[in-house]
C-alpha positions in Angstrom: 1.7 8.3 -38.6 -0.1 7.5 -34.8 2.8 5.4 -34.1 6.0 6.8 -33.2 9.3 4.4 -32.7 9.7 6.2 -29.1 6.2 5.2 -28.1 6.1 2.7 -25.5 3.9 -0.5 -26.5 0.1 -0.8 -26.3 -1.2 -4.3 -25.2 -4.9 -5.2 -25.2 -6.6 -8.2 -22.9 -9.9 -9.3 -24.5 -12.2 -12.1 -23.8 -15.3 -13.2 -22.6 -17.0 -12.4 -19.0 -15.2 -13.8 -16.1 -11.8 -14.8 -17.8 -10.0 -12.7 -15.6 -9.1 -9.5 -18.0 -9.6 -6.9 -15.2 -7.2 -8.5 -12.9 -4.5 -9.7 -15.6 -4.2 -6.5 -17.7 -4.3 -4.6 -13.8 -1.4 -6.7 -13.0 0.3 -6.6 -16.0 0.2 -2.8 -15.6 1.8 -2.4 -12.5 4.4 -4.7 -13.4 5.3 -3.4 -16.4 5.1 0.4 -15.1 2.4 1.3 -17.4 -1.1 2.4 -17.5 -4.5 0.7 -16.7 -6.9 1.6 -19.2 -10.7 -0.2 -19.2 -13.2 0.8 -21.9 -15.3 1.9 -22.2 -13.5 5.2 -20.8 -15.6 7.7 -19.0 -17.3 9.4 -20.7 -18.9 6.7 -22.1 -18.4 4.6 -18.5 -21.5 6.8 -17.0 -23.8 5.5 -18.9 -23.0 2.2 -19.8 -25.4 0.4 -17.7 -28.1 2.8 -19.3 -27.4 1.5 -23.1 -26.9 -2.4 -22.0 -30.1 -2.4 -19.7 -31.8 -0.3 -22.6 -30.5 0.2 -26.2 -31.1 -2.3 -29.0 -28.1 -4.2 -30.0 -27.2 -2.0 -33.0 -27.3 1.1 -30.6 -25.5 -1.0 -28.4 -22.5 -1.7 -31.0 -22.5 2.0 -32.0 -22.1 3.0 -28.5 -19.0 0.6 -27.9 -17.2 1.5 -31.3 -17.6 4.7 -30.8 -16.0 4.3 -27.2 -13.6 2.3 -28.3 -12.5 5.3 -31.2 -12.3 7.6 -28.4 -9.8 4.9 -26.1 -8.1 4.5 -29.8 -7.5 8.5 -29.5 -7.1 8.6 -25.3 -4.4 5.4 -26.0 -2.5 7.2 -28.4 -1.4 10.0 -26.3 -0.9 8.0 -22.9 1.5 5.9 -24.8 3.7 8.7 -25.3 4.5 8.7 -21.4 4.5 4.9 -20.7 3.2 1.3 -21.7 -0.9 0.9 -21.8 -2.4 -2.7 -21.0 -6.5 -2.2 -22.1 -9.2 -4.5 -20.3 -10.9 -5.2 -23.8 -11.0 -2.9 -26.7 -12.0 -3.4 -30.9 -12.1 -7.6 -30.6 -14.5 -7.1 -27.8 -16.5 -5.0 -29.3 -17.1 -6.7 -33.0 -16.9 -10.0 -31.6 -19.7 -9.9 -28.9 -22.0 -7.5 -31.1 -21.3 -9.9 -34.1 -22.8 -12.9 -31.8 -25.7 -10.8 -30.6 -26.9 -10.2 -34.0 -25.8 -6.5 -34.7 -25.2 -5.6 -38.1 -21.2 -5.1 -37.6 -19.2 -4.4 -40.7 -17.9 -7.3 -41.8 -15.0 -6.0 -43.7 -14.2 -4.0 -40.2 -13.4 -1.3 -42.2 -13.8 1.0 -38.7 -10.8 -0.8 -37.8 -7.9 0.7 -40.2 -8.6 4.2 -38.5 -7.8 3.0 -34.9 -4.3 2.4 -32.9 -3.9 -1.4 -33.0 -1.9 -2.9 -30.6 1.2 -4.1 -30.6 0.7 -7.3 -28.2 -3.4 -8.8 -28.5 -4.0 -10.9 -26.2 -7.3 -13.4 -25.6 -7.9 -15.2 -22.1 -9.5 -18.1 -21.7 -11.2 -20.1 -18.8 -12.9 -23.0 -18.0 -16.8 -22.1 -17.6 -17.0 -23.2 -14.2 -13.9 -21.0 -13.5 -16.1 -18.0 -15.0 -19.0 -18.5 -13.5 -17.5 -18.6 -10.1 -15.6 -15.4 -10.8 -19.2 -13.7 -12.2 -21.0 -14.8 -9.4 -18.4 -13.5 -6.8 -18.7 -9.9 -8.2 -20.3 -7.2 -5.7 -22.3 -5.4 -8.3 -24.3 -7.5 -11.1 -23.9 -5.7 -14.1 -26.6 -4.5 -16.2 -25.4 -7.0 -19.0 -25.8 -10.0 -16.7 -28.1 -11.7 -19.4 -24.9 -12.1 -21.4 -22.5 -12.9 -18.4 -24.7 -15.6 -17.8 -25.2 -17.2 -21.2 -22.8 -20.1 -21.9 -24.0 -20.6 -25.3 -23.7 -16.9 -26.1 -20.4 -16.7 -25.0 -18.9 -19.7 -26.2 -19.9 -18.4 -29.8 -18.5 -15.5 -28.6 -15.4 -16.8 -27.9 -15.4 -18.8 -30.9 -15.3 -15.3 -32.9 -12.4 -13.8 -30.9 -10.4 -16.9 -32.8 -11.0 -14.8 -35.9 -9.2 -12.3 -34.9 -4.5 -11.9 -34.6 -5.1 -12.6 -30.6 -2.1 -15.0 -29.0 -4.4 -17.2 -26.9 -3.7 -17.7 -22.8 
């Protein structure tokens, strides 16, 4: 068993671009005395901007579950010492690759083999409120053709209501 009674708890923040997950699960971690963690985790971090600028979708959705099994492992072990709030983690990954038209698993099979938290949460805001938070970002991100896609992300955000997330 990955889960031990002694192990503190493991809380996710998912959601679509510009909700606020960065600054709510940051927040949350400092108040709670517990660990930031953002995925995907370096390694994967370093080239992220390479597979979203470059990678067909289904390259794409690989790359991000197979960060996200890494996080899984990385989460595991932090937990041990002290609460872990993630800035999106499996939801994200399934839901948005899903909506982009990757073939995704459909029984999420992947899934059963990776630490689940214990407290899911999905954000919501308005999409005025998110595109005023995208556009005050320094850096654009590679993915900005997603950022900036109300349609795309709506359905995307229609998805994450598939999934055992308590909706802010």
């Amino acid at each position: 068993a990955r889960y031990k009674m002694n192990d503190h708890p493991f809380i996710c923040i998912e959601g679509i671009d510009g909700v606020g997950k960065t600054t709510v699960a940051s927040e949350l971690a400092k108040r709670i005395g517990g660990r930031y963690y953002s995925t995907p985790p370096p390694p994967y971090a370093c080239i992220r901007a390479s597979i979203d600028r470059d990678a067909d979708i289904q390259a794409r959705y690989l790359f991000y579950l197979s960060s996200v099994a890494f996080a899984s492992d990385e989460i595991a072990r932090f937990r041990i010492e002290a609460p872990v709030v993630c800035d999106r983690y499996i939801y994200s990954t399934l839901a948005y690759h899903t909506v982009a038209g990757a073939a995704v698993d459909s029984e999420h099979r992947v899934v059963r083999d990776l630490l689940m938290p214990d407290y899911a949460f999905l954000l919501t805001a308005s999409d005025k409120e998110r595109m005023r938070r995208i556009k005050s970002r320094e850096a654009i991100t590679a993915d900005a053709r997603f950022e900036a896609d109300s349609s795309f992300l709506n359905n995307v955000n229609s998805h994450f209501l598939r999934f055992p997330l308590h909706v802010i």
